[in-house]
Structures are given as C-alpha cells and as structure tokens.
C-alpha positions as CSV (number, residue, x, y, z in Angstrom):
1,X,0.0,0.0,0.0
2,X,1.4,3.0,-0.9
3,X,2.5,6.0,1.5
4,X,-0.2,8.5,0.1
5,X,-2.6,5.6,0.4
6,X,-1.6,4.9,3.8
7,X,-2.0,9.0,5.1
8,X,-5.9,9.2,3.3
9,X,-6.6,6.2,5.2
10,X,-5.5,7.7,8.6
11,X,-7.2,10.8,8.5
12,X,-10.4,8.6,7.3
13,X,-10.4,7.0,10.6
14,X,-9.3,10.3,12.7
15,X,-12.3,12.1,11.1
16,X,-14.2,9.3,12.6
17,X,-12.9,9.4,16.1
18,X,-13.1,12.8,16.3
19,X,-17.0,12.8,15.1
20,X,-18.0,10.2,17.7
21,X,-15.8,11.7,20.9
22,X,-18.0,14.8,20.1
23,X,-21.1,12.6,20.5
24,X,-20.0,11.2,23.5
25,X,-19.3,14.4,24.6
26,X,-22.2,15.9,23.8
27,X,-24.1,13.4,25.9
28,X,-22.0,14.0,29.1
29,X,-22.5,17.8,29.3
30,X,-26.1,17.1,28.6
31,X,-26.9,19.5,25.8
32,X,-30.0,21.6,25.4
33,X,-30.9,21.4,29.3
34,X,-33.0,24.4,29.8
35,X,-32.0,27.4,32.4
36,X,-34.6,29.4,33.0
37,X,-34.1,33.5,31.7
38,X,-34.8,34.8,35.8
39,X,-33.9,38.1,34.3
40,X,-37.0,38.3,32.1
41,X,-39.5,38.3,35.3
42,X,-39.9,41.5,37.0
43,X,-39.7,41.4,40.6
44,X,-41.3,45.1,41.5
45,X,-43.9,43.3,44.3
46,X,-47.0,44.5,41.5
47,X,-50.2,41.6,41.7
48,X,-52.1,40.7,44.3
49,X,-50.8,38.4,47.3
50,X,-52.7,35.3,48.2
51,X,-52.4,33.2,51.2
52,X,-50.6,30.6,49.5
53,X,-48.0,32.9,48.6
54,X,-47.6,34.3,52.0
55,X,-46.8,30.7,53.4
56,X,-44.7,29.9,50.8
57,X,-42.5,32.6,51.1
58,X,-42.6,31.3,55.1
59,X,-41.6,27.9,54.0
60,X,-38.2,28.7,52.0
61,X,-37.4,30.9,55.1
62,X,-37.8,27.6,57.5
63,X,-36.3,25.5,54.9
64,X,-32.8,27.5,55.3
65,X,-33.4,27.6,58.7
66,X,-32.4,23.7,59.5
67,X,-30.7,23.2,55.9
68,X,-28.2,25.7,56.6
69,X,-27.0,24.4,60.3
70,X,-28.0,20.5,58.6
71,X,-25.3,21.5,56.1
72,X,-22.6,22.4,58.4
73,X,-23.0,19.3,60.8
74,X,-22.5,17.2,57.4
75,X,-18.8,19.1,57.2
76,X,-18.1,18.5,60.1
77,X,-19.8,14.8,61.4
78,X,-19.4,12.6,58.3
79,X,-16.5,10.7,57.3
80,X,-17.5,11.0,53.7
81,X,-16.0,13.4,51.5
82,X,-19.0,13.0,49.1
83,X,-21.5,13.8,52.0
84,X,-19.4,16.9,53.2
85,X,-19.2,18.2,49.8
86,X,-22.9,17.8,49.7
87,X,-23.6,19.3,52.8
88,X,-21.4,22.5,52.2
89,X,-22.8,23.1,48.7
90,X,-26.1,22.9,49.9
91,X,-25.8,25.0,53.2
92,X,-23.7,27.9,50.6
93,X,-27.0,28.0,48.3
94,X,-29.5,27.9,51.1
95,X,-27.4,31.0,52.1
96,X,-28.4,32.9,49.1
97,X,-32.0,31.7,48.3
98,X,-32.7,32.8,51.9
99,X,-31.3,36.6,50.8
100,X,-33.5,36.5,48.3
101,X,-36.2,35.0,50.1
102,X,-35.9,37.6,52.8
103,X,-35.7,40.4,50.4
104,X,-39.0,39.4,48.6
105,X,-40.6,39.4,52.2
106,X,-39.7,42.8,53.1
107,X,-41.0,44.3,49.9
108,X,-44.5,42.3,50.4
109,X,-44.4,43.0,54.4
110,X,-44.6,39.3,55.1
111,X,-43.4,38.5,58.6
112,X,-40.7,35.4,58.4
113,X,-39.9,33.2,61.2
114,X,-36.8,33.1,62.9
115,X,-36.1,29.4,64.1
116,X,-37.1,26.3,62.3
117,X,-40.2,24.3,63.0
118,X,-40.5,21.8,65.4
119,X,-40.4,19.1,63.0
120,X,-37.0,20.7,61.8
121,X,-35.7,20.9,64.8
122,X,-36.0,17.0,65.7
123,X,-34.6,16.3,62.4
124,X,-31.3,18.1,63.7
125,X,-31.7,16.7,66.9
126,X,-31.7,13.1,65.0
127,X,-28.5,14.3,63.4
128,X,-26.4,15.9,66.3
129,X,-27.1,12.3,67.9
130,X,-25.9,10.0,65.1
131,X,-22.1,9.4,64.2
132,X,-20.8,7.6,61.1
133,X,-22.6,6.1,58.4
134,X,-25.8,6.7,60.9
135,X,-25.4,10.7,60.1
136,X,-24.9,10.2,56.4
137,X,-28.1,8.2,56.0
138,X,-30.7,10.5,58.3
139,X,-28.8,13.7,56.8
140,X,-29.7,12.3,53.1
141,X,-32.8,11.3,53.6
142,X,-34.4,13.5,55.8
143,X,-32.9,16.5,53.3
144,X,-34.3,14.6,50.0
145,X,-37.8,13.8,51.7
146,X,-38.1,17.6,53.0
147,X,-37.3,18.6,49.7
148,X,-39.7,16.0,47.5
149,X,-42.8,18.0,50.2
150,X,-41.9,21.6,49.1
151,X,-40.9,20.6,45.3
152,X,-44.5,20.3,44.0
153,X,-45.7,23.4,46.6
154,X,-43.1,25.7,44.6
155,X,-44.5,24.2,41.0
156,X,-48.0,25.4,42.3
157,X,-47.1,28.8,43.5
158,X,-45.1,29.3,40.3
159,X,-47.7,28.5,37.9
160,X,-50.4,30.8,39.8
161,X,-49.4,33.3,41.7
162,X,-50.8,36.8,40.6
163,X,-47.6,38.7,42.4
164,X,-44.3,39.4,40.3
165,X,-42.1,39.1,43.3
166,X,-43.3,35.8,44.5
167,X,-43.4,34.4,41.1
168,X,-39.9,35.2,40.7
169,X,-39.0,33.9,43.8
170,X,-41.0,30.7,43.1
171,X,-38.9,30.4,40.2
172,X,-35.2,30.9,41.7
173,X,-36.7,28.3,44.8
174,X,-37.3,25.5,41.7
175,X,-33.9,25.7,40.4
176,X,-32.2,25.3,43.8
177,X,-34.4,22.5,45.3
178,X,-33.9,21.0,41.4
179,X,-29.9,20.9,42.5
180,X,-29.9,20.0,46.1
181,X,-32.4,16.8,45.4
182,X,-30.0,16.2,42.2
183,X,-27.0,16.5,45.1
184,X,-28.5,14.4,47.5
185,X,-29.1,11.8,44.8
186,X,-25.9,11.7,43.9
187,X,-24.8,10.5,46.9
188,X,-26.1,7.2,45.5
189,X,-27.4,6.5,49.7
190,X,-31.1,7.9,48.9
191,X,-33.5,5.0,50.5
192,X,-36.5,6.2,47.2
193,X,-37.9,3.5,48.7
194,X,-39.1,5.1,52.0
195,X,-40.6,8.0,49.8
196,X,-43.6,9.2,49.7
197,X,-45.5,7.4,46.5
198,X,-47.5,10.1,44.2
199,X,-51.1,9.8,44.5
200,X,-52.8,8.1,41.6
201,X,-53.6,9.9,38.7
202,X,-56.9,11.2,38.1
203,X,-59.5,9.6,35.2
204,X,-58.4,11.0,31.7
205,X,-60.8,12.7,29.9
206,X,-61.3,13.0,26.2
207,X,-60.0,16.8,25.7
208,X,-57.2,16.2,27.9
209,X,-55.7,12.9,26.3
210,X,-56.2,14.3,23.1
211,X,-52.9,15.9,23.0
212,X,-50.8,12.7,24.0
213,X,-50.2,11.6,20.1
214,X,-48.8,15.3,18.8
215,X,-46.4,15.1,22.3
216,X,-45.5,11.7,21.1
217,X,-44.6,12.7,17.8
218,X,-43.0,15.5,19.1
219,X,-40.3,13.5,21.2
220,X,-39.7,10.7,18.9
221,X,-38.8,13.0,16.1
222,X,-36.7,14.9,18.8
223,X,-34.9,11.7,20.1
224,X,-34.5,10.6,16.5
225,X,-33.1,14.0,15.5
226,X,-30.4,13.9,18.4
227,X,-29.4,10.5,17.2
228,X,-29.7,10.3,13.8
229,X,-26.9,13.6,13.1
230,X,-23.7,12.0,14.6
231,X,-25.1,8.4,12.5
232,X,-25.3,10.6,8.7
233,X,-21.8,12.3,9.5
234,X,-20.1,9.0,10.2
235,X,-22.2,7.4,6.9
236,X,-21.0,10.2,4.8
237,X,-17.3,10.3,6.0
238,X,-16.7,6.6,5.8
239,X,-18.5,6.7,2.2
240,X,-16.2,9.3,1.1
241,X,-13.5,7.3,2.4
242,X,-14.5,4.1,0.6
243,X,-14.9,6.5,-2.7
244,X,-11.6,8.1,-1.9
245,X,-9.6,4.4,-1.4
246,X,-11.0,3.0,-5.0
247,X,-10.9,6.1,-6.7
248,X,-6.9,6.1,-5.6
249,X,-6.5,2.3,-6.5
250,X,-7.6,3.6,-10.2
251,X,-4.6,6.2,-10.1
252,X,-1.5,4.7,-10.4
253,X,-2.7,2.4,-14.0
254,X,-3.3,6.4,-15.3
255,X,-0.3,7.6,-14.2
256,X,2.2,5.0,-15.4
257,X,0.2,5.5,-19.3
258,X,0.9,9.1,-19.1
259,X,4.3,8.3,-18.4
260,X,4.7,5.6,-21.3
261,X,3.5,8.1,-23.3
C-alpha cells in the first residue's frame, strides 16, 4: 500500500474518532438542558398576594433555617468526603435563596420566622445524635424527603401566583431544590424507597388525552433528531472514504500511461 494511500486512510479514521468523541461528549454535558431566563420576570412586588404565597414565602425561610446548620454538621460529622461536599454546597446556596427569600418578604411585608419548625428541629436533633454512616443516611434522607414536600408546593405557587415578586422567587426556589435533590441523589445513599409514592392519577378525559399523540410525535422525532446527526456524518465520511480508497486504487494504471506516453 502506498505512502499517500496509507496518510488518506489515517485521516479517514481520525475524522471518525473525532466525530463520535463529540457525540460522547455531547451526551455527558447534557446539551439543550434548559436554564430558566430569571432576568425576564420583574420582581417590583406589582399583583395581588394570596395566602398561598404568604406561606410559601414562610416555608423557603424555614427550609434555610435547618438546611443551613443541617449542612454544616454534614462538614463536620461525616467521614464521607461526598456527603461533606454535599452538605457544604447545599448549606452555601441555602445562604443565598434565603437573601433572596428575605428580600421578597420585606417588599411584600410578610413576617418570616426566625427558628425552624419543630419538625425541623428534631430532624437536627436526630443528626447531632448520630455518628458515622448513621449521620450520612438521616442527613440524606431527611434533606431529600423535605425537599420532595416543598418541590410540588413551589410548581403550584409558580404556575399561579398573581404577584411578580413571588413568582420570581418561586422560580429561583425550583432551580435550587432541582440541584440540592440532584446533590442528595448523587450520593447514590437515597433509601426512594421510603418516599412518599405520588397519588394516583386522576381519570383521563377526552379533551385532555387528546394531546398525548402530537407530544408523542414530538419526542420521537426529537430523540430521532439527536441520534440520527452523529449516524449521517459518520455514513457520509466513511462513504467518502471508501470512494476516496477506489478512486486512488484507479490512479496509479493512469499515471504510469501518461508516463509511457
């Protein structure tokens, strides 16, 4: 096999490496995961403000109020560097949703708490008792199940509250508790199993099943769309490079007639 033969062949196959390292690494990173644009609400404290809102606002206040010290006990009790890496990042952003939480209450002159519940509090009684592997399993759980309970209560405020302020709150609250439960699950120690199961679904009506086939169509041709592009760049390179190697076999018989003649 000839030298230039040899060089078309190699790139051929590094064209192809390089095109499915791209796809692998386009899976990792998780492309296309949406981050909500918090800029675009307004948070001036305009609309009207319910009940619901008032004790939701209450409820991120009293959710920093045992995550925070919850967070610094995992630092400093648990002999897992996962756990205390857990526990610090999730004490750090408790710090700053509960700025923003406090913020949003003074503007809307909503009286917040200043000491956790008392159901908070005996969860941190449970963990200033335990040592070891003990700790790490109450701290995981009891943070996951607290925040599987206030995970659909922020979906509800943020889909109806009338007030700009609390909506934008509700907003920054979902992307937090969105991380920490990712955090806590990460700590592969979650017992799901002990969770509270959703309540069965209500009876489907006509109008409201309707659209199931268009969402269906919809994410098949999106999941066939996000595979199907690395699959038609590695059909067309290796077809070009099949083309390439028998169009170069053809070459030499041309060249040494040019030379005869």
């Amino acid at each position: 096999m000839a030298a230039t033969e040899r060089r078309w062949i190699g790139l051929v196959f590094a064209v192809l490496a390089l095109v499915l390292l791209q796809s692998q690494a386009a899976q990792a990173s998780e492309p296309g995961v949406p981050d909500p644009p918090n800029q675009l609400i307004t948070d001036t404290g305009d609309g009207a403000v319910s009940a619901a809102d008032r004790d939701f606002v209450v409820k991120v206040r009293l959710a920093g109020l045992w995550e925070i010290p919850a967070g610094q006990m995992a630092q400093e009790k648990s002999k897992d560097p996962r756990i205390q890496q857990i526990g610090k990042n999730i004490a750090a952003q408790h710090v700053v949703l509960d700025r923003m939480d406090r913020a949003a209450a003074k503007k809307l002159g909503i009286t917040l708490p200043n000491a956790p519940n008392a159901d908070q509090q005996g969860w941190l009684g449970e963990m200033r008792n335990a040592e070891g592997a003990d700790f790490d399993q109450i701290y995981i759980d009891r943070l996951r199940a607290a925040h599987g309970k206030i995970f659909p209560a922020i979906a509800t405020i943020r889909a109806s509250t009338r007030n700009d302020s609390v909506r934008k709150l509700a907003q920054r609250a979902n992307q937090f508790v969105m991380t920490h439960m990712t955090l806590l699950e990460s700590s592969n120690i979650v017992d799901f199993a002990a969770l509270p199961t959703a309540p069965p679904p209500a009876a489907a009506t006509t109008s409201a099943a309707a659209p199931a086939p268009a969402l269906a169509a919809v994410g098949t041709n999106q999941s066939s769309g996000g595979l199907s592009s690395p699959l038609v760049i590695v059909v067309v390179v290796a077809s070009f490079g099949a083309a390439l190697l028998f169009t170069r076999k053809m070459w030499p018989g041309q060249r040494r007639r040019r030379r005869y003649y």
